[in-house]
C-alpha positions in Angstrom: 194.8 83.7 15.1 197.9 86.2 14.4 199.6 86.9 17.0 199.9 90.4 18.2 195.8 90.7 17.1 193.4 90.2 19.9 190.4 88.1 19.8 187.2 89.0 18.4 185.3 88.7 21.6 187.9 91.3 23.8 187.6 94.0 20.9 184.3 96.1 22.9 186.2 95.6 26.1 188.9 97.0 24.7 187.3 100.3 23.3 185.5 100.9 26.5 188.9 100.2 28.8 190.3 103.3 26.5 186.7 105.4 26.3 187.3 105.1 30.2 191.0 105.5 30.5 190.9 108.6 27.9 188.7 111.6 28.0 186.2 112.3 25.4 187.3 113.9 22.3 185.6 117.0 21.6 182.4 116.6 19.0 183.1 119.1 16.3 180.4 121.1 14.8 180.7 119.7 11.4 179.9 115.8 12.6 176.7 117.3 14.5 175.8 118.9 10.8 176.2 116.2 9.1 174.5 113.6 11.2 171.5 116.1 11.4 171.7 116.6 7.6 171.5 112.5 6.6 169.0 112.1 9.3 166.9 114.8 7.5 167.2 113.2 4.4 166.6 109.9 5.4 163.4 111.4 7.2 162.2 112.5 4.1 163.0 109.6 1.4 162.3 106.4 3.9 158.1 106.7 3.6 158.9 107.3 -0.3 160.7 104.3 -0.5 159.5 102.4 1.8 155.7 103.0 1.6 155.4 104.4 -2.2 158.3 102.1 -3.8 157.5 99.4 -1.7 161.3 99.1 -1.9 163.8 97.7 0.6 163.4 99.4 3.7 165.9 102.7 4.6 165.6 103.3 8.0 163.5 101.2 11.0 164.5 97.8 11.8 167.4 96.1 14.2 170.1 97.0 11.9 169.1 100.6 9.6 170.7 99.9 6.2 170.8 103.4 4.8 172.5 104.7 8.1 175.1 102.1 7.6 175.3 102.8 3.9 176.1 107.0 4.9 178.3 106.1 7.5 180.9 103.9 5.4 181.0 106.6 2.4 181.6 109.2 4.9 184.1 106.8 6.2 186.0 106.3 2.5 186.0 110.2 2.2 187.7 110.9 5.1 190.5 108.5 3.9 190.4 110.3 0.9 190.7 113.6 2.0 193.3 112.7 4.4 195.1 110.9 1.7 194.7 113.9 -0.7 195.2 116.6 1.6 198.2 115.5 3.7 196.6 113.9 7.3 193.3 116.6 7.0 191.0 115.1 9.3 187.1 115.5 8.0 186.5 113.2 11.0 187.3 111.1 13.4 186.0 107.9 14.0 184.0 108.7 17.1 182.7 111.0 15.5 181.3 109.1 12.5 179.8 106.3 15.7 178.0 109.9 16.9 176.6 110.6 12.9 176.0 107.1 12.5 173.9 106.7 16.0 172.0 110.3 15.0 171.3 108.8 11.9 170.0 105.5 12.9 168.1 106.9 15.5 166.1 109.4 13.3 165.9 107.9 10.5 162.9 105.0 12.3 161.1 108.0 13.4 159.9 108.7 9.8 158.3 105.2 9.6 158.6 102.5 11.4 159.4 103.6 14.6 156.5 106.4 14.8 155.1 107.4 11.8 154.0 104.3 9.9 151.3 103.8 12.6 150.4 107.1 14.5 148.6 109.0 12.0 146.5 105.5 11.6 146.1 105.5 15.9 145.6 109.3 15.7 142.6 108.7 13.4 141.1 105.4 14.0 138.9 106.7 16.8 137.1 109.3 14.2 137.6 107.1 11.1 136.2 103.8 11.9 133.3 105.0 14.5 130.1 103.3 13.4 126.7 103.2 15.1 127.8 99.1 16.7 130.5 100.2 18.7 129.6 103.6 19.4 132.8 105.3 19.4 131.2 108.7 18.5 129.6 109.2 21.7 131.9 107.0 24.5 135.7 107.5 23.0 135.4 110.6 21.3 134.2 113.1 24.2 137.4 111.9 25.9 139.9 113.0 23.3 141.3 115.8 23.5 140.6 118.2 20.6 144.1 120.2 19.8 145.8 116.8 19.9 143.4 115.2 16.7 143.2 116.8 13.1 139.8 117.8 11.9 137.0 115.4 10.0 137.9 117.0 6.8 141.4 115.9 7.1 140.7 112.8 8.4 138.6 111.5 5.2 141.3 112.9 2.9 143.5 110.9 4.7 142.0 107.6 3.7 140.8 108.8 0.2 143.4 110.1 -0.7 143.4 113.9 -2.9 141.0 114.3 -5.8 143.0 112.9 -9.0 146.1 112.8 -6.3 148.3 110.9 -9.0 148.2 112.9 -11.9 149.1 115.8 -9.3 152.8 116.6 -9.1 154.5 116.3 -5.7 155.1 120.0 -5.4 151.0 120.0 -6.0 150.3 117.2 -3.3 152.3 118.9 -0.8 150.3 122.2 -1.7 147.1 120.2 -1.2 147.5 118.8 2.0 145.3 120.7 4.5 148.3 121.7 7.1 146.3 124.3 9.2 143.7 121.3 10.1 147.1 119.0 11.0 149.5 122.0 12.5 147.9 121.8 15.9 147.7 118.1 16.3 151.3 117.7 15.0 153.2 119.9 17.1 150.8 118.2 19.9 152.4 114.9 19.1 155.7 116.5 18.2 156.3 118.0 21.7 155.4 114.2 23.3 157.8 112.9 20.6 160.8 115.1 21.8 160.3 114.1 25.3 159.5 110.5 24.8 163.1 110.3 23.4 164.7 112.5 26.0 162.9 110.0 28.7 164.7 107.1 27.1 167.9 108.5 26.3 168.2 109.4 30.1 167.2 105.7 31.3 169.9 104.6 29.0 172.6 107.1 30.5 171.1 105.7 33.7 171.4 101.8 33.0 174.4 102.1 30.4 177.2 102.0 32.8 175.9 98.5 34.1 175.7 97.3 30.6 179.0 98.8 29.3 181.0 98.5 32.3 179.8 96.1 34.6 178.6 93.6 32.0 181.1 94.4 29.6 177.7 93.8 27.3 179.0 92.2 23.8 177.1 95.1 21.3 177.0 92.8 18.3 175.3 95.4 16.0 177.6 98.0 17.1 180.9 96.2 16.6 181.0 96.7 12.6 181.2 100.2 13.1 183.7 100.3 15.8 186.0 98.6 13.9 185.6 101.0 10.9 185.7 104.0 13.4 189.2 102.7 15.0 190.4 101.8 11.6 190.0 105.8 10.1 191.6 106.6 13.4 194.8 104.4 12.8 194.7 104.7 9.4 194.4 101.4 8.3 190.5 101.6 6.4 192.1 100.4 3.3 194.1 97.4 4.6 190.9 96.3 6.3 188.7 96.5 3.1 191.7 94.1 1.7 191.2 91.2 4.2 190.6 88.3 2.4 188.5 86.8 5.0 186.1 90.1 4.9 185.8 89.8 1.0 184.7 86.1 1.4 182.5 86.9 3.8 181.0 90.1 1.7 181.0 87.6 -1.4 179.0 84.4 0.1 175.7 86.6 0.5 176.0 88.9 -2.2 176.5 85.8 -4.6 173.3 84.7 -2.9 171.1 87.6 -3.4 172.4 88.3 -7.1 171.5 84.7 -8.2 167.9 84.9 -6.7 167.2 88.3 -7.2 168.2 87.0 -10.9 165.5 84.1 -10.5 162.8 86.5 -9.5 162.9 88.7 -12.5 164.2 85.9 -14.9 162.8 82.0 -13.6 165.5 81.0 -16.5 168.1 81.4 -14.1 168.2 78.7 -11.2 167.3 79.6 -7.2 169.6 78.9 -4.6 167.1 77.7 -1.7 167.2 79.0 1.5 164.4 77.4 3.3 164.8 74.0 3.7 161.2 72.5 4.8 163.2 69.2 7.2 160.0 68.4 9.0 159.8 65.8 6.7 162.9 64.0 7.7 161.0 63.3 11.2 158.5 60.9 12.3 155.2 62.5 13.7 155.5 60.6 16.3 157.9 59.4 19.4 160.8 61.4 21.1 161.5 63.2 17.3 157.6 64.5 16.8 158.1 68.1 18.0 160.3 68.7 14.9 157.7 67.5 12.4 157.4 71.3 11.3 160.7 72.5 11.3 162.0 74.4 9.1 165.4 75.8 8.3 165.8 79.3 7.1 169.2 80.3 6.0 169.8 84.2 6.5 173.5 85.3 6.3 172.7 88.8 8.4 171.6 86.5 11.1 174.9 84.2 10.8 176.8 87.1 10.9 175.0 88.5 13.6 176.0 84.8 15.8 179.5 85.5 14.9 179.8 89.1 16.2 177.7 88.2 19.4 178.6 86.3 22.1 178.9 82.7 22.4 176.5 82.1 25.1 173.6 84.3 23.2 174.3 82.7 19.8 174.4 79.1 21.5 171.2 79.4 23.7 169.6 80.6 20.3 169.7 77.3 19.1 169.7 74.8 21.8 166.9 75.6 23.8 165.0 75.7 20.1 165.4 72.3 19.4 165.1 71.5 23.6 161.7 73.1 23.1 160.8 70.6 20.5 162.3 67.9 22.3 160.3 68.6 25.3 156.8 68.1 23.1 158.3 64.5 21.8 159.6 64.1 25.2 155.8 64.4 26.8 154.1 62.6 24.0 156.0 59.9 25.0 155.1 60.0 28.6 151.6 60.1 28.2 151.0 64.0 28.3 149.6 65.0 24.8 149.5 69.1 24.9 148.7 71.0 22.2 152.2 72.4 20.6 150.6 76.2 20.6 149.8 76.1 24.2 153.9 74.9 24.4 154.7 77.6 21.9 157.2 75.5 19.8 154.8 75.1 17.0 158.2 75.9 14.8 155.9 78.2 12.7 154.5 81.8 12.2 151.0 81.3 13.6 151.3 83.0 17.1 148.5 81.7 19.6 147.3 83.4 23.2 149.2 81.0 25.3 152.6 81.7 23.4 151.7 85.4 24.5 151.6 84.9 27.4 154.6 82.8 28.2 156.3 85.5 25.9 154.7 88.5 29.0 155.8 86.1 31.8 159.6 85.4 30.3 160.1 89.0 29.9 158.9 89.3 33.4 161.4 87.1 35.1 164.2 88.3 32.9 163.5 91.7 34.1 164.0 90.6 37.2 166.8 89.2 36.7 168.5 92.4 35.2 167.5 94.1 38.4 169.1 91.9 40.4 172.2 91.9 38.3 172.0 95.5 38.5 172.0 96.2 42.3 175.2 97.5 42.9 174.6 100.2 40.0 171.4 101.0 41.3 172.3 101.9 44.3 174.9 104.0 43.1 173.0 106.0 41.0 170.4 106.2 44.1 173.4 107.6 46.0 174.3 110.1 43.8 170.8 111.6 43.0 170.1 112.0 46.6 173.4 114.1 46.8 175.3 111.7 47.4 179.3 112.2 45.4 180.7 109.4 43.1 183.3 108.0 45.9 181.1 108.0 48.8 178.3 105.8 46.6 181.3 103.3 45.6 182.1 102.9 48.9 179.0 102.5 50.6 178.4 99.6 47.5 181.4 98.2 48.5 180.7 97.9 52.0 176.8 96.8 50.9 177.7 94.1 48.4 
């Protein structure tokens, strides 16, 4: 490693030593505008894209592409117009994190965070009622009326508008019956807004034992750290140079090109990236709980072991191949249980028992974060109870 450079796993300790050392810079109105504006407009292109297209998806998902995609060209032109314009600062690099986050965080609402399933779990009760399971006269008389659209707009919903695609869009939207949704959406809207608010104050809650405490890696967040320090310091361009980052851009955009190539022209050879190795392994003996694997090569999820921490992207392997171990392991002593009851079936099928290991794992680990989380806990306890910042730390202290 070059000296002088610190190690990839002490780069979010240091940014929240200095977000703790240094006040907060002021959030200027123009980064709040422009997050609100790409959110917006991710809003309104994701369900065209996503659902209509059936293109690559915009927004949703552990890592939002088009988010990303905003946040580096707003990056490049603030480079620019610093370069241009003599050291003017469009923005700084916290605030593209704060458009970036606004944008990320919107931009799932329009589809699959929210809407891609509520107006299907708004309407379901109305829409698929039959005489069998007589929905019409046990589940409907217990809904609420303002907070469901009306029959007709239910029905137009799944049938779509009369001769809908020879309509222009400026004609669909004029179609849509809004007074029979208005009600219903500002219903949902209102439980929307606070649903957020609810979880953005748990996290303000809980972040401080992640962050702090924890010093908790953020593997999806470093990427745009480093490009938000690098516009601060002026060194955007330099970074965009490393060597290292352009092989590392080049190896999966190589990939994609040469089977996205294949798709639309078989002509042109695939570069595999499941490999089926269950085949390499006797279905029997110590080895027989890998007589399904399979080996997927996905370079966001290699990247995404780099940036994270080495016990996370270790344990994501080893106890995988110590779960199929552990079915060889008890074929071999005698004790022949079904693989889906162990869930390492090392496929997509997803039984009842692998449920409910998955329920009872989530379980334990939460208690396990609480316990972790103690000292924090009773800080914030403290504190809403009246209690001031220093007379919670020191009453932890004497506690723990």
């Amino acid at each position: 490693m070059t000296a002088g450079k610190p190690a990839p796993e002490d780069f979010s300790g240091r940014f929240l030593s200095r977000q703790d050392s240094q006040p907060a810079a002021r959030l200027r109105l123009r980064a709040l505008v422009a997050g609100l504006a790409g959110a917006v407009l991710l809003a309104a292109v994701t369900p065209f894209n996503n659902a209509f297209l059936q293109g690559t998806p915009l927004g949703g998902g552990h890592f939002p592409l088009a988010p990303f995609v905003l946040f580096l060209l707003l990056a490049l032109a603030t480079c620019l117009v610093r370069a241009l314009f003599r050291g003017y600062r469009l923005f700084s690099g916290q605030e593209l994190l704060y458009v970036w986050v606004l944008m990320a965080v919107v931009s799932g609402i329009a589809y699959t965070g929210l809407v891609r399933t509520l107006f299907i779990n708004l309407t379901a009760p109305f829409q698929f009622a039959t005489a069998e399971n007589r929905w019409q006269e046990r589940l409907q008389p217990l809904l609420p009326d303002g907070w469901y659209p009306e029959p007709a707009a239910i029905e137009t919903l799944y049938n779509g508008l009369p001769e809908g695609r020879s309509l222009s869009w400026l004609e669909v939207v004029a179609r849509i019956p809004w007074p029979a949704w208005s009600q219903a959406l500002v219903a949902w809207a209102g439980f929307v807004l606070l649903a957020y608010l609810a979880m953005l104050c748990l996290v303000h809650l809980v972040g401080r034992q992640w962050l702090v405490n924890e010093r908790m890696n953020l593997p999806l967040l470093r990427v745009p750290m480093v490009l938000a320090e690098a516009v601060d310091s002026g060194g955007l361009a330099r970074l965009l140079r490393d060597r290292y980052l352009l092989a590392g851009l080049s190896l999966p955009v190589c990939l994609h090109l040469v089977n996205g190539l294949h798709f639309y022209y078989p002509a042109v050879p695939q570069i595999p990236t499941l490999i089926l190795a269950g085949i390499y392994f006797p279905p029997a003996g110590l080895l027989a709980g890998f007589a399904k694997l399979k080996i997927c090569i996905y370079p966001a999820f290699i990247g995404f072991a780099f940036l994270a921490a080495r016990q996370i992207s270790f344990s994501f392997w080893f106890f995988h191949l110590a779960a199929g171990l552990l079915v060889g392991l008890l074929a071999v002593l005698g004790y022949h249980v079904p693989a889906a009851a162990l869930g390492v079936t090392f496929g997509p099928t997803l039984s009842r028992p692998e449920e409910m290991q998955m329920i009872g794992a989530y379980g334990v680990f939460f208690l396990f974060l609480l316990w972790l989380a103690r000292a924090n806990c009773l800080l914030v306890l403290r504190q809403a109870v009246g209690l001031d910042r220093a007379a919670g730390a020191a009453g932890i202290r004497r506690a723990f």
